[in-house]
GUDOLUM-810723 format. One record per atom (N, C-alpha, C, CB): residue number from 0; atom name; x, y, z; residue in three letters. Coordinates in nm, 2 decimals. Each point is the difference from the previous one (the first is absolute). Glycine has a CB too. Layout:
REM residues N
<NUM; 'CA'; <X; Y; Z>; 'Ala'>,
...
This chain:
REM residues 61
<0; 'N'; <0.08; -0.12; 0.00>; 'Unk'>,
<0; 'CA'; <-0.08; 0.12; 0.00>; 'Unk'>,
<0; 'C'; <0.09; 0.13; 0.00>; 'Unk'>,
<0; 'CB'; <-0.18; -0.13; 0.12>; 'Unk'>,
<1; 'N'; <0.28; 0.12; -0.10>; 'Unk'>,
<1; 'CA'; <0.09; 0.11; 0.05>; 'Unk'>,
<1; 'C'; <0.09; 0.00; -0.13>; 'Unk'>,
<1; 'CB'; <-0.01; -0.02; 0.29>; 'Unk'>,
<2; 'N'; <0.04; -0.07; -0.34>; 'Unk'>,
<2; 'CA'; <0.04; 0.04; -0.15>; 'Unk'>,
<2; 'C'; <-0.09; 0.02; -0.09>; 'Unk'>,
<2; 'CB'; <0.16; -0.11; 0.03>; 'Unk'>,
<3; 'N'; <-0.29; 0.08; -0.03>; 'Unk'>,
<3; 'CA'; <-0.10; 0.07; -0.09>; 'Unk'>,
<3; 'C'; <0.01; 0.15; 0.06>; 'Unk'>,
<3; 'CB'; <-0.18; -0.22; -0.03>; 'Unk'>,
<4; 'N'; <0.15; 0.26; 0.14>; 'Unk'>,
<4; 'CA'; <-0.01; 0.15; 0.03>; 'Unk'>,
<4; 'C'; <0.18; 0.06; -0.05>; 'Unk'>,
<4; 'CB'; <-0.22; -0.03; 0.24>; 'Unk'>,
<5; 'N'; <0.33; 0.00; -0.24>; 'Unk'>,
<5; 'CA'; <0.09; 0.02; -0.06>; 'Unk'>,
<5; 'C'; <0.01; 0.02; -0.14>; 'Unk'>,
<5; 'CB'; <0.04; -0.09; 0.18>; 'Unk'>,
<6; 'N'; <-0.15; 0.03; -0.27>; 'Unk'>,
<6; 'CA'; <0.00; -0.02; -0.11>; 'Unk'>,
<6; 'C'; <-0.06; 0.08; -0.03>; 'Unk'>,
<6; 'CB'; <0.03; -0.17; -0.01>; 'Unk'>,
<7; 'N'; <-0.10; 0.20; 0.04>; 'Unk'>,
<7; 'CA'; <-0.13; 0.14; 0.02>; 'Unk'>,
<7; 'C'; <0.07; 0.11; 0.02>; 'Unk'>,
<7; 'CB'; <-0.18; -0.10; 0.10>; 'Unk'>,
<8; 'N'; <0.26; 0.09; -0.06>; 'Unk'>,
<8; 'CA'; <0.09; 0.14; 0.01>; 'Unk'>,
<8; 'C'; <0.11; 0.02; -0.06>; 'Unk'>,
<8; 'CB'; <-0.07; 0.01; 0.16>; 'Unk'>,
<9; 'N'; <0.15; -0.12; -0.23>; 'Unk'>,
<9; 'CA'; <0.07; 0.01; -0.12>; 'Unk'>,
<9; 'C'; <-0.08; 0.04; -0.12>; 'Unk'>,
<9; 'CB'; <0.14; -0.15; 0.09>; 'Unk'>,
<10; 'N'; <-0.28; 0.11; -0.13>; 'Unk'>,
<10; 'CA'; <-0.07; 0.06; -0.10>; 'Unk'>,
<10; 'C'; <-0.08; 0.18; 0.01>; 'Unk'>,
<10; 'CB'; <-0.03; -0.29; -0.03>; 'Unk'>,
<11; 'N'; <0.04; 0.27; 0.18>; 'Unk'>,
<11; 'CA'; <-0.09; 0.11; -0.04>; 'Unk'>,
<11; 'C'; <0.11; 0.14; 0.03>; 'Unk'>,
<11; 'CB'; <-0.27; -0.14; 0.07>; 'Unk'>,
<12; 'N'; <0.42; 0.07; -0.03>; 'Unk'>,
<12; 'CA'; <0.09; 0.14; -0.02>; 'Unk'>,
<12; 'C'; <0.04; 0.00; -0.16>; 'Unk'>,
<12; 'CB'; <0.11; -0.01; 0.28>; 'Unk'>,
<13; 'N'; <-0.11; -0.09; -0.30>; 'Unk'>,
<13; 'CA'; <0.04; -0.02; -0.19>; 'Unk'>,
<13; 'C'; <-0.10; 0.10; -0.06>; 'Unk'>,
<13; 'CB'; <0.07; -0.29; -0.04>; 'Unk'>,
<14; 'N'; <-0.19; 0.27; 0.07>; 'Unk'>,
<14; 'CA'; <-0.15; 0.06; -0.06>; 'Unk'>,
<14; 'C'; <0.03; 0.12; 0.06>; 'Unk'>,
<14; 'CB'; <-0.19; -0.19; -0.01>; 'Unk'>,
<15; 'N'; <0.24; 0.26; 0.11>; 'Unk'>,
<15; 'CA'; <0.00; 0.12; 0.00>; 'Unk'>,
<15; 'C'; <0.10; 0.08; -0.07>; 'Unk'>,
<15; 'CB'; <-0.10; -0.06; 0.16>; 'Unk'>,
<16; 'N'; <0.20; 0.01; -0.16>; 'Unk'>,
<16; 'CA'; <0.08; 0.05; -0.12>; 'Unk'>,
<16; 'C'; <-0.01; 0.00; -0.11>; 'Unk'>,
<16; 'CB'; <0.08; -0.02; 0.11>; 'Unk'>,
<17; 'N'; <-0.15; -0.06; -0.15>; 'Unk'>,
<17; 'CA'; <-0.06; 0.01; -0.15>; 'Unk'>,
<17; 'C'; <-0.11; 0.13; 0.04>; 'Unk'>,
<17; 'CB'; <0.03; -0.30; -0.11>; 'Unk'>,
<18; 'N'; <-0.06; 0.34; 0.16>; 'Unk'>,
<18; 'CA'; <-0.13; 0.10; 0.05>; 'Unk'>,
<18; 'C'; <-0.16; -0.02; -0.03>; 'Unk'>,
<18; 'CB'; <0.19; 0.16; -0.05>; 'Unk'>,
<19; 'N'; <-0.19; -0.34; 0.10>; 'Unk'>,
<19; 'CA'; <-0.12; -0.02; 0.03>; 'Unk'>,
<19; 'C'; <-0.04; 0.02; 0.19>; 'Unk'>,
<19; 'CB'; <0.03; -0.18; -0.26>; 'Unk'>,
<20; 'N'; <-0.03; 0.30; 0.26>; 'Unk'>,
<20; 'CA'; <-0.05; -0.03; 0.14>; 'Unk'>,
<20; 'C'; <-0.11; -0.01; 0.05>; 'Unk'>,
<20; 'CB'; <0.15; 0.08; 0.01>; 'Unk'>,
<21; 'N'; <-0.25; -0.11; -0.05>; 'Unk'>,
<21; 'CA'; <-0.13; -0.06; 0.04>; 'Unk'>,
<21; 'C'; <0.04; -0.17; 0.03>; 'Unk'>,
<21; 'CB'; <-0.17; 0.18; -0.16>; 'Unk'>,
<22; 'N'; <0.18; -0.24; 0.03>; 'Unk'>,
<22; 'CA'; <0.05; -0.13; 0.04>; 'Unk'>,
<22; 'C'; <0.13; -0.02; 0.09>; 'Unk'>,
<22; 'CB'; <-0.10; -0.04; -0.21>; 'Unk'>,
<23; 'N'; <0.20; 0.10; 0.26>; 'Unk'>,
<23; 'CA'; <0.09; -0.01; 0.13>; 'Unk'>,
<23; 'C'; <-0.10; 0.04; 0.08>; 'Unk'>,
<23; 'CB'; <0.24; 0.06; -0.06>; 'Unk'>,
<24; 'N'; <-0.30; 0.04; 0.06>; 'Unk'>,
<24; 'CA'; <-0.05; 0.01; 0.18>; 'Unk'>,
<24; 'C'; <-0.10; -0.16; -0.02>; 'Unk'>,
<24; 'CB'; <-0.04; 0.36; 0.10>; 'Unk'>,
<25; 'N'; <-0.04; -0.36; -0.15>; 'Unk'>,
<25; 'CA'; <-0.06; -0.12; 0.02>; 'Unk'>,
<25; 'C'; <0.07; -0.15; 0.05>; 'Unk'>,
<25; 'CB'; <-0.12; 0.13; -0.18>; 'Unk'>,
<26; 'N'; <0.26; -0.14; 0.13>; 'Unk'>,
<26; 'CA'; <0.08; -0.10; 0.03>; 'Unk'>,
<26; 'C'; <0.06; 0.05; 0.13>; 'Unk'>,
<26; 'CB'; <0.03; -0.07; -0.23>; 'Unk'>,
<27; 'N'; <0.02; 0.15; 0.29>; 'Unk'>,
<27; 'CA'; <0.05; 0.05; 0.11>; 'Unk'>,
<27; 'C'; <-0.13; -0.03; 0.08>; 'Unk'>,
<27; 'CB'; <0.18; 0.18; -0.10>; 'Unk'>,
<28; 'N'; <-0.31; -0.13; 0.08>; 'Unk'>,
<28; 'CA'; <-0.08; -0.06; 0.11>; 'Unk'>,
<28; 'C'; <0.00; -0.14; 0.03>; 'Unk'>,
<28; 'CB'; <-0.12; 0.16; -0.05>; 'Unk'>,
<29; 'N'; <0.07; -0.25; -0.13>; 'Unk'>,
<29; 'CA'; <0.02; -0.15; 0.06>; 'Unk'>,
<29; 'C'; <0.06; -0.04; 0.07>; 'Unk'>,
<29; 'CB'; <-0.03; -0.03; -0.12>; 'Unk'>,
<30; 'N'; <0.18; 0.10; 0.10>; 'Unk'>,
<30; 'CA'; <0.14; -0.09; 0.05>; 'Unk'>,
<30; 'C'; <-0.06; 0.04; 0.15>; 'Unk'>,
<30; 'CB'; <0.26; 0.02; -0.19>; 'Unk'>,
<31; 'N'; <-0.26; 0.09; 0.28>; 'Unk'>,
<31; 'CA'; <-0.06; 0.07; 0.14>; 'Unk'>,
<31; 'C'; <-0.07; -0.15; 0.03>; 'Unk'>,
<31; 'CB'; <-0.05; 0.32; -0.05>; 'Unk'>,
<32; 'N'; <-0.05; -0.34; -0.04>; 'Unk'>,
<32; 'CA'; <-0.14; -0.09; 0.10>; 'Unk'>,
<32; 'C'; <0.05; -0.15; -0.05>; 'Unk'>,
<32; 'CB'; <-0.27; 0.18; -0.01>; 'Unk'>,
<33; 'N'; <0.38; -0.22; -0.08>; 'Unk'>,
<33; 'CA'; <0.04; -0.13; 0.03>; 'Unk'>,
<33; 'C'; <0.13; -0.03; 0.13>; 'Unk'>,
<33; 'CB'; <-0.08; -0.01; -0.26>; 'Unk'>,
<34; 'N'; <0.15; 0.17; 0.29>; 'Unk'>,
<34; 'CA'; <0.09; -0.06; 0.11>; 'Unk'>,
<34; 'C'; <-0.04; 0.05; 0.12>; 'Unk'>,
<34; 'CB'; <0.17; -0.02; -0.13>; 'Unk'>,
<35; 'N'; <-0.28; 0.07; 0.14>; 'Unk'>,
<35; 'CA'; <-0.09; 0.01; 0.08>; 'Unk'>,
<35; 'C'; <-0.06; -0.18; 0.03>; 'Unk'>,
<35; 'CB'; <-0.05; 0.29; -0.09>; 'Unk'>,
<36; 'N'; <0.00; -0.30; 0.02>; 'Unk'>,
<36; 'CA'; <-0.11; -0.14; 0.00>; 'Unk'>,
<36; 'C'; <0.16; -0.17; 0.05>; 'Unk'>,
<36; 'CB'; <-0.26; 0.16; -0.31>; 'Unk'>,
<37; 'N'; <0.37; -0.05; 0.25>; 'Unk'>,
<37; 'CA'; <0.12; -0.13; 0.04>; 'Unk'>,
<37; 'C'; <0.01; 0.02; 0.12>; 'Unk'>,
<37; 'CB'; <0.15; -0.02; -0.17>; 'Unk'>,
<38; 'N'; <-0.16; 0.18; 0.25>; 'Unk'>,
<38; 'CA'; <0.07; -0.01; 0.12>; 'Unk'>,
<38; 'C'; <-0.08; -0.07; 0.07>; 'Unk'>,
<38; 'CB'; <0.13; 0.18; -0.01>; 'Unk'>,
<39; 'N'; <-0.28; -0.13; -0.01>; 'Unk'>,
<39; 'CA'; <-0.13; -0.11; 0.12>; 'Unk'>,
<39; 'C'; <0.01; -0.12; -0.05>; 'Unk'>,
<39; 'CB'; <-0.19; 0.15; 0.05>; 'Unk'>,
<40; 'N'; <0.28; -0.21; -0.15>; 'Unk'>,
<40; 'CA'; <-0.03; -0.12; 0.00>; 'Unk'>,
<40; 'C'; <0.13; -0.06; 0.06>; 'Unk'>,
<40; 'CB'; <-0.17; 0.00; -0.19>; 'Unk'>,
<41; 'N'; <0.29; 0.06; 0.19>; 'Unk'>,
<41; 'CA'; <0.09; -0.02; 0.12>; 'Unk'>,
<41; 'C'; <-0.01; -0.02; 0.13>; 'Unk'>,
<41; 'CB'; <0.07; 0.10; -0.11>; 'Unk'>,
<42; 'N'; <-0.15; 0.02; 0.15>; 'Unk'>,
<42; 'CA'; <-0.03; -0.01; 0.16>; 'Unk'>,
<42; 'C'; <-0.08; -0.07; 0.05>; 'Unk'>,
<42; 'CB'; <0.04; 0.16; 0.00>; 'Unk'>,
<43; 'N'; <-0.16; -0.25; -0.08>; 'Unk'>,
<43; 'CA'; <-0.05; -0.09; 0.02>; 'Unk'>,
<43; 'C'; <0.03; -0.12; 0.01>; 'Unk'>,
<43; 'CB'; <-0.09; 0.13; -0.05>; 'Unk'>,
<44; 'N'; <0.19; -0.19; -0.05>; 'Unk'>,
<44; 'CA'; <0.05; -0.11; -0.02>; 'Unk'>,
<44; 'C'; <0.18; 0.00; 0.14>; 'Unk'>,
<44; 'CB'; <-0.17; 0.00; -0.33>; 'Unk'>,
<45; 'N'; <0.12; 0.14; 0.36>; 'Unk'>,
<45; 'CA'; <0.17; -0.02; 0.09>; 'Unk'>,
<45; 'C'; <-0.10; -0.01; 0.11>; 'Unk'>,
<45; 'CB'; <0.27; 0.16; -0.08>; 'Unk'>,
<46; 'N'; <-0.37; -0.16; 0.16>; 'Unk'>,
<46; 'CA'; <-0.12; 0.00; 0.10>; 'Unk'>,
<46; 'C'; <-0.02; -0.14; 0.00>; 'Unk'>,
<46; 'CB'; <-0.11; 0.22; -0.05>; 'Unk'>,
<47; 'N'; <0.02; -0.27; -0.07>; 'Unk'>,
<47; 'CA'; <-0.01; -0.18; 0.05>; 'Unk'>,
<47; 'C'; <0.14; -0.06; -0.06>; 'Unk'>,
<47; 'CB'; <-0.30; -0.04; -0.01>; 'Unk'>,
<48; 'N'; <0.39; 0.10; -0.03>; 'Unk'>,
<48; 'CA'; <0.10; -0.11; 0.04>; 'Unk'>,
<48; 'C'; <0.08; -0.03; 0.16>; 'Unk'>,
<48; 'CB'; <0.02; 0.06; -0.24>; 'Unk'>,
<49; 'N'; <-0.02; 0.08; 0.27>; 'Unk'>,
<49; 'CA'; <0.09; -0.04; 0.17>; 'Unk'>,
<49; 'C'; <-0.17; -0.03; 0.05>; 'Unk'>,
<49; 'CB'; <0.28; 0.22; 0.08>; 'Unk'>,
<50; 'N'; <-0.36; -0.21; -0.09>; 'Unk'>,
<50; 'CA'; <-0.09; -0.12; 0.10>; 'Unk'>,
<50; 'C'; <0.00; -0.13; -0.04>; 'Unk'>,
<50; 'CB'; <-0.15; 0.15; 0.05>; 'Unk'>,
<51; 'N'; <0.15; -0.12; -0.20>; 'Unk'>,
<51; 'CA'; <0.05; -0.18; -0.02>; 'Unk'>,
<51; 'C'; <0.11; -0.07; 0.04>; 'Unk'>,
<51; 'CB'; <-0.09; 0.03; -0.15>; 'Unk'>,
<52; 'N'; <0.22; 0.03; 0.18>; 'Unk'>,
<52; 'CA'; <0.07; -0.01; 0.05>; 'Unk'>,
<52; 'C'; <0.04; -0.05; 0.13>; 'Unk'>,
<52; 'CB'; <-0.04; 0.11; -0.16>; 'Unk'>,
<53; 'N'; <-0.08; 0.00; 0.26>; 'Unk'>,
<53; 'CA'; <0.02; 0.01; 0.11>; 'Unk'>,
<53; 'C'; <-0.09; -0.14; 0.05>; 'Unk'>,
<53; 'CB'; <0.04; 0.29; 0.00>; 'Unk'>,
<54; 'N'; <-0.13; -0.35; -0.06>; 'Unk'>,
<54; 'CA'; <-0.06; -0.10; 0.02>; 'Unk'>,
<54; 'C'; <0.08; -0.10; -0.02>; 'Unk'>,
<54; 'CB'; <-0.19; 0.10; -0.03>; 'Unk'>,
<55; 'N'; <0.26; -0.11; -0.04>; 'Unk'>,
<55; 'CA'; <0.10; -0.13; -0.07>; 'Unk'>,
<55; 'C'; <0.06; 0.02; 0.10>; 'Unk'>,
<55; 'CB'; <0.04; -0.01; -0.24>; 'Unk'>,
<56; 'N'; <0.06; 0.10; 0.31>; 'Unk'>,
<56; 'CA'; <0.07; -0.06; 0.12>; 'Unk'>,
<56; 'C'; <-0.09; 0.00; 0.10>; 'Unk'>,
<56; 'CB'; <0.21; 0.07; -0.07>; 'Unk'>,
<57; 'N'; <-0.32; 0.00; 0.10>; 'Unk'>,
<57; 'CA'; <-0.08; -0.08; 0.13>; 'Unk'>,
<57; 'C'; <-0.01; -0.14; 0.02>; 'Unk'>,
<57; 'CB'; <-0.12; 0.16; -0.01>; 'Unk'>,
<58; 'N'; <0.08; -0.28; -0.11>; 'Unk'>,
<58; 'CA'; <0.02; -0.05; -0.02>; 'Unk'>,
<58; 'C'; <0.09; -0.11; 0.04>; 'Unk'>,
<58; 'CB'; <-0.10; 0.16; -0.08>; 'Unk'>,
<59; 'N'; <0.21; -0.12; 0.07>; 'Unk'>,
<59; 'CA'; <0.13; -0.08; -0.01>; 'Unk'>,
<59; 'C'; <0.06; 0.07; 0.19>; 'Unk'>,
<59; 'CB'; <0.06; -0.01; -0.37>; 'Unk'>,
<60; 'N'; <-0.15; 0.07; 0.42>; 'Unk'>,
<60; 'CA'; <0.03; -0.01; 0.13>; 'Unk'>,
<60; 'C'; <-0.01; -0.02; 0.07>; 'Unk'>,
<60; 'CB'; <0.03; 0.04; -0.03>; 'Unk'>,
């Protein structure tokens, strides 16, 4: 997800210099709400992992 939003921002700085800037800001937003959408999917998946975690060694003690 975070190299799609990277990608999005290699095109849409290319597109601005060509002097499409409607289509860059448009890409500059996407890229915003895909590493947006990566970072909550970070913090979620780092959340139930140390509980998954934290259960695995309850577990084993």
């Amino acid at each position: 997800m975070i190299k799609l939003a990277l990608i999005c921002l290699l095109v849409a700085a290319v597109a601005a210099i060509l002097g499409f800037g409607g289509l860059a800001g448009t890409l500059v937003d996407i890229a915003i709400v895909l590493a947006v959408i990566a970072l909550v999917l970070f913090a979620v998946f780092l959340v139930l992992g140390l509980k998954a975690g934290k259960k695995v060694r309850d577990s084993f003690d």
